[in-house]
C-alpha positions as a printed Julia matrix, in Angstrom:
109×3 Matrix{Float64}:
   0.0    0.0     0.0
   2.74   2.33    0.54
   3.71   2.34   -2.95
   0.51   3.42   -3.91
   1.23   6.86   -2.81
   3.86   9.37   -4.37
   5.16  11.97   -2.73
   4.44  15.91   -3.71
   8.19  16.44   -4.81
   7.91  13.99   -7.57
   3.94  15.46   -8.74
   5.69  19.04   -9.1
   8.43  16.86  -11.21
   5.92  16.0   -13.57
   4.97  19.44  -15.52
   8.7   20.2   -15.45
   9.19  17.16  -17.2
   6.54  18.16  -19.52
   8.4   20.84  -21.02
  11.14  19.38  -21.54
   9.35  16.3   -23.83
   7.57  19.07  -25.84
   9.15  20.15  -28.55
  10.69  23.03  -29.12
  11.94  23.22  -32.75
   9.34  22.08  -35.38
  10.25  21.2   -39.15
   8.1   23.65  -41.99
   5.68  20.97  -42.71
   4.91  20.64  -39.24
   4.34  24.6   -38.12
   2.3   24.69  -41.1
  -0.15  22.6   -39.45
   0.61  23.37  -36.0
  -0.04  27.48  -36.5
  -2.6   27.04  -40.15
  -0.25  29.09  -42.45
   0.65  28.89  -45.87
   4.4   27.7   -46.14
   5.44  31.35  -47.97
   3.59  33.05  -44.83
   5.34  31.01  -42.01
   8.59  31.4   -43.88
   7.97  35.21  -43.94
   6.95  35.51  -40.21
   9.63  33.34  -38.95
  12.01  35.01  -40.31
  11.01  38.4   -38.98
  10.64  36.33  -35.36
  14.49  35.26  -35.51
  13.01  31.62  -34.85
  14.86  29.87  -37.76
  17.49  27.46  -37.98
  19.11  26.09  -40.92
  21.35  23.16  -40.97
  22.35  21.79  -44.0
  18.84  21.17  -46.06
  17.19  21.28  -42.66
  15.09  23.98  -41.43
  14.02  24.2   -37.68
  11.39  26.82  -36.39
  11.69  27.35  -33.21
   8.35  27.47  -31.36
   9.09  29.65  -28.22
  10.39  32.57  -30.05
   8.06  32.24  -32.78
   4.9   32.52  -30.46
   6.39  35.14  -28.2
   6.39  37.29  -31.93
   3.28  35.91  -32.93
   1.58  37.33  -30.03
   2.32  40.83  -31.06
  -0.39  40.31  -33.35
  -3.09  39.61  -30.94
  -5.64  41.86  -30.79
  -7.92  42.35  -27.7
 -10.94  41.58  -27.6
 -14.13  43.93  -28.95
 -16.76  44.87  -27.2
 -19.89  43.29  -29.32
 -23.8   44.02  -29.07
 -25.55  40.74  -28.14
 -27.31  38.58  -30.83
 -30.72  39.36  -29.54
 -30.06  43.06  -29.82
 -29.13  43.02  -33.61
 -32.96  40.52  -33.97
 -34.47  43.19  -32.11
 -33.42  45.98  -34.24
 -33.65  43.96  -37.74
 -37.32  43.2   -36.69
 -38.18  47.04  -35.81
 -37.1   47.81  -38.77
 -39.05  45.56  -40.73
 -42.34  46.94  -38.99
 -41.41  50.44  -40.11
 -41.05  49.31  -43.82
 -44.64  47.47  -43.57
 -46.51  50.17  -42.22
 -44.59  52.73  -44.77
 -45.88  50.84  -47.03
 -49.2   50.45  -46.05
 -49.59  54.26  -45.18
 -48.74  54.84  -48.89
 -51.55  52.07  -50.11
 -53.99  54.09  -47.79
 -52.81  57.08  -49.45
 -53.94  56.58  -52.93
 -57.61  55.76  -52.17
């Protein structure tokens, strides 16, 4: 039963350990589909971000500096009406437009 139980020393091991499996250089093909860019627009960025390595016909990307520059880009977030607001407003309008057009059918007889 004892060995059932690990202590708290190795549990705060574990995320540390983390980081140092994940990778930290990625290949072209594979930051293409990790960050969803066209090859000539992660070549483009990367190379602004100082996160490429070249090694013979190898090129590395590597990840932390290219999402510290990549989050230069982010944009906070926008204040938005809510859905329901927008109906509300699309439907008044629509009842001015019928009875503008029915005040101009009463008009004429």
């Amino acid at each position: 039963m004892e060995n059932q139980y690990r202590s708290i020393k190795s549990m705060k091991e574990v995320p540390e350990q983390i980081r140092k499996i994940r990778r930290q250089y990625l290949r072209y093909q594979q930051a293409e589909v990790v960050y969803s860019l066209s090859h000539k627009k992660l070549l483009e960025l990367a190379s602004d971000a100082g996160a490429i390595y070249r090694m013979d016909s190898t090129v590395l990307i590597n990840k932390d500096i290219f999402d510290q520059y990549l989050e230069r880009f982010h944009e906070p977030a926008t204040k938005k009406t809510s859905p329901d607001a927008s109906v509300e407003r699309s439907g008044a309008q629509k009842n001015k437009k019928k009875t503008s057009n029915r005040k101009g059918a009463d008009d004429g007889r």
